[in-house]
C-alpha positions as CSV (number, residue, x, y, z in Angstrom):
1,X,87.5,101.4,114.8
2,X,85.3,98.8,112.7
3,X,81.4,98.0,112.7
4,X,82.6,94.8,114.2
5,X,84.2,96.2,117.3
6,X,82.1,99.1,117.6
7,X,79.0,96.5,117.8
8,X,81.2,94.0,120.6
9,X,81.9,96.7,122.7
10,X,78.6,98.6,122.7
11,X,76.6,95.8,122.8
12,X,74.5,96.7,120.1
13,X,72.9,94.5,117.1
14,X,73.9,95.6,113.7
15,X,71.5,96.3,111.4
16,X,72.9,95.8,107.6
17,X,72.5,97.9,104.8
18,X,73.3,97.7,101.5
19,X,73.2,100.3,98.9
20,X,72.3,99.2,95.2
21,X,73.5,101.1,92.2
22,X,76.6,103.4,93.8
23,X,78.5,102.1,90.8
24,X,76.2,104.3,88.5
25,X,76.5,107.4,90.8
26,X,80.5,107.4,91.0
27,X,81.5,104.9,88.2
28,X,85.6,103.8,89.0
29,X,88.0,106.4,87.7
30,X,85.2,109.2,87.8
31,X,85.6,112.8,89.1
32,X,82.1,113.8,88.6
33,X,78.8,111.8,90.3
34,X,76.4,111.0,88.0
35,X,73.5,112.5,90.7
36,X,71.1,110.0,90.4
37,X,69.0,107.8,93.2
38,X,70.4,104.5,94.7
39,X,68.4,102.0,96.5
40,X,68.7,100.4,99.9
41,X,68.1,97.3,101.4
42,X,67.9,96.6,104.9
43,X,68.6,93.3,106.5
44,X,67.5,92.0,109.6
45,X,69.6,92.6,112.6
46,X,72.6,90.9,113.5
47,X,72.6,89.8,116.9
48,X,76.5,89.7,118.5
49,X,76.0,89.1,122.1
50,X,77.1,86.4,122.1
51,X,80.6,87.5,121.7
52,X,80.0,90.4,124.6
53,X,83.5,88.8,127.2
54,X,85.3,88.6,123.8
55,X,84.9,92.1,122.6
56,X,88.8,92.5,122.4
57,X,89.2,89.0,120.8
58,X,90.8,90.0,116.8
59,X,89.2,86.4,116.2
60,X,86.1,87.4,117.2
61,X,86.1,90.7,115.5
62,X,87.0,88.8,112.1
63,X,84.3,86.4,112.4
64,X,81.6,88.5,113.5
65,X,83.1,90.9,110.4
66,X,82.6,88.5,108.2
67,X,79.1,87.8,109.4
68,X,77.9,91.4,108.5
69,X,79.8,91.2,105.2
70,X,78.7,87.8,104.1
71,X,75.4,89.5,105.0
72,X,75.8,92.3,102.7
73,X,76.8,90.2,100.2
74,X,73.7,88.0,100.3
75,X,71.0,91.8,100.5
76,X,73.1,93.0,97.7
77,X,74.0,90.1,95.4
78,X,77.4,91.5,94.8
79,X,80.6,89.1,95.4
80,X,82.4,90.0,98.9
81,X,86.3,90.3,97.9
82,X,88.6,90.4,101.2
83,X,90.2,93.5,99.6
84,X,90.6,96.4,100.4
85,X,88.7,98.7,97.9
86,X,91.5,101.4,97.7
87,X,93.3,98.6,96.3
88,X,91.0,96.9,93.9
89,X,90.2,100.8,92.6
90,X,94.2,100.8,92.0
91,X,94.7,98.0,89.9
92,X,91.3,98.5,87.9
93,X,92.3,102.5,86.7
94,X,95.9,100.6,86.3
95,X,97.8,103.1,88.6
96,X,98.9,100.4,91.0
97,X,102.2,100.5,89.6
98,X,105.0,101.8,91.3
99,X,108.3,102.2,90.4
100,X,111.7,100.9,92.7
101,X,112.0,103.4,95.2
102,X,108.3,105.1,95.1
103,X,106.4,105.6,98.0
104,X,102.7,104.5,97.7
105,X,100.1,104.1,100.8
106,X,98.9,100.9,102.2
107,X,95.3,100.7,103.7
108,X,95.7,99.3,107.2
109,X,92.6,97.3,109.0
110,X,92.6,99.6,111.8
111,X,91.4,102.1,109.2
112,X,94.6,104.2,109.0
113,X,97.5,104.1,106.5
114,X,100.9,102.5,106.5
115,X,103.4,103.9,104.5
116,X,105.9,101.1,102.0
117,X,108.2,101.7,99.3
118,X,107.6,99.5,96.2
119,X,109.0,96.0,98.0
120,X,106.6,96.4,100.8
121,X,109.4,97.5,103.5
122,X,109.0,100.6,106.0
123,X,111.3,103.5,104.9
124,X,111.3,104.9,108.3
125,X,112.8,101.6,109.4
126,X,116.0,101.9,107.9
């Protein structure tokens, strides 16, 4: 379950938080942290309630998502990209190629994992 959904359906304000300098403690294509101190800003808190009869709404969900993370963007000064990071991490180490036939894992929104083959079809399916 997201932030966003979590938020609706409590009926809770979310307070955002982002975290400066994790790209210096776990640099992309990295085993070992460099153990060093980040920082943290806090925003003000994001008040949903609006939204409280629409909690189930995937419309509301994405726009009160993109509230918190345009939001983020602005505490941290970083540019939001509507990607998944799994994937951006992929193509940046240059491992997101995959051969006919190969089975890689998808990130799904609901925070699990779909499984594809290379042209983006279920093998379970058939």
């Amino acid at each position: 379950m997201g932030v966003a959904k979590l938020a609706l359906q409590a009926g809770v304000p979310v307070i955002p938080v982002a975290m400066i300098g994790t790209d210096k403690v776990q640099p992309i294509g990295k085993r070992m942290p460099n153990i060093r101190r980040i920082g943290m800003i806090f925003g003000a808190p994001l008040d949903f309630s609006q939204y409280a009869d629409k909690a189930e709404d995937r419309l509301v969900q994405r726009k009160v998502t993109d509230e918190i993370m345009f939001e983020l963007m602005r505490l941290s000064g970083q540019e939001y990209v509507d990607e998944y990071a799994a994937v951006v991490k992929l193509r940046l180490t240059g491992a997101a190629a995959t051969g006919p036939g190969r089975h890689r894992e998808t990130p799904d929104p609901d925070g699990g994992a779909e499984g594809t083959d290379a042209e983006g079809k279920d093998p379970a399916a058939g």
